[in-house]
N, C-alpha and C positions, 0 to 999 in steps of 0.2 A: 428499567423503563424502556417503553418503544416508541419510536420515532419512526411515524411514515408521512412521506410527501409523494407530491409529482415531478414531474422532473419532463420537461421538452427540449432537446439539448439542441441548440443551433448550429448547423449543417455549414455553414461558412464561416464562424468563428470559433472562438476558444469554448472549453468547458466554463468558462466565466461569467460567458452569454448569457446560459443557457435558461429560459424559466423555471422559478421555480413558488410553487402554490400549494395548498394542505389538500384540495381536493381535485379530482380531474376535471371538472366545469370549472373550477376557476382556473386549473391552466390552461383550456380551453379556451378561455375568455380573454388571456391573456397573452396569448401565442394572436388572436385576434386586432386587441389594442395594440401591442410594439410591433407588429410585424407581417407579414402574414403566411401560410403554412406552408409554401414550397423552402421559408428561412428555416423552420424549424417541424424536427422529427414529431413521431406521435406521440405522446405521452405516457410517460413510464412510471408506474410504482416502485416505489423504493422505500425502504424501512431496514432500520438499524438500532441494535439495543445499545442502552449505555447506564449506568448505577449510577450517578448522580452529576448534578450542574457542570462541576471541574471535569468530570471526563467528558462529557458533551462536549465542554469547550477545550478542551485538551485537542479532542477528532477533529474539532472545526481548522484549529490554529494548526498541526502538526501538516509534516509534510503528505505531499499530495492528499490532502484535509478538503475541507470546503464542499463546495460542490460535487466532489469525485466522491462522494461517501456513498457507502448504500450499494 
C-alpha cells in the first residue's frame, strides 16, 4: 500500500512541529490556523509504501520514524 501526505516542516523548531495533512489545501490551511508562513516551509509531498497495519506501525514507532518518514 501507499501512503502520501503533506508535510510543512517548521523553520524554528523540531521535525515534531512540523504540519502535517492528506492534502496540500489543508496544509495550507493549516500552516494558516497554528501559525503563519514565515514559521513554516512550503509544502512537500511525501509518500511511502508499506505491506500491512504492523509495518505502518513498526516505521511510525522505530527510530528516526514518525514524522521523518517519506
Amino acid at each position: 500500500m501507499k501512503m502520501t501526505y503533506w508535510i510543512a516542516a517548521n523553520l524554528r523548531g523540531d521535525k515534531s512541529d512540523a504540519i502535517i495533512a492528506r492534502t496540500k489545501h489543508d496544509c495550507e490551511q493549516k500552516v494558516i490556523a497554528y501559525g503563519s508562513s514565515s514559521e513554516y516551509g512550503q509544502p512537500v509531498k511525501k509518500s511511502f509504501l508499506y505491506g500491512d497495519a504492523f509495518d505502518l506501525f513498526e516505521m511510525a514507532t522505530a527510530k528516526d520514524g514518525g514524522r521523518g518518514m517519506g
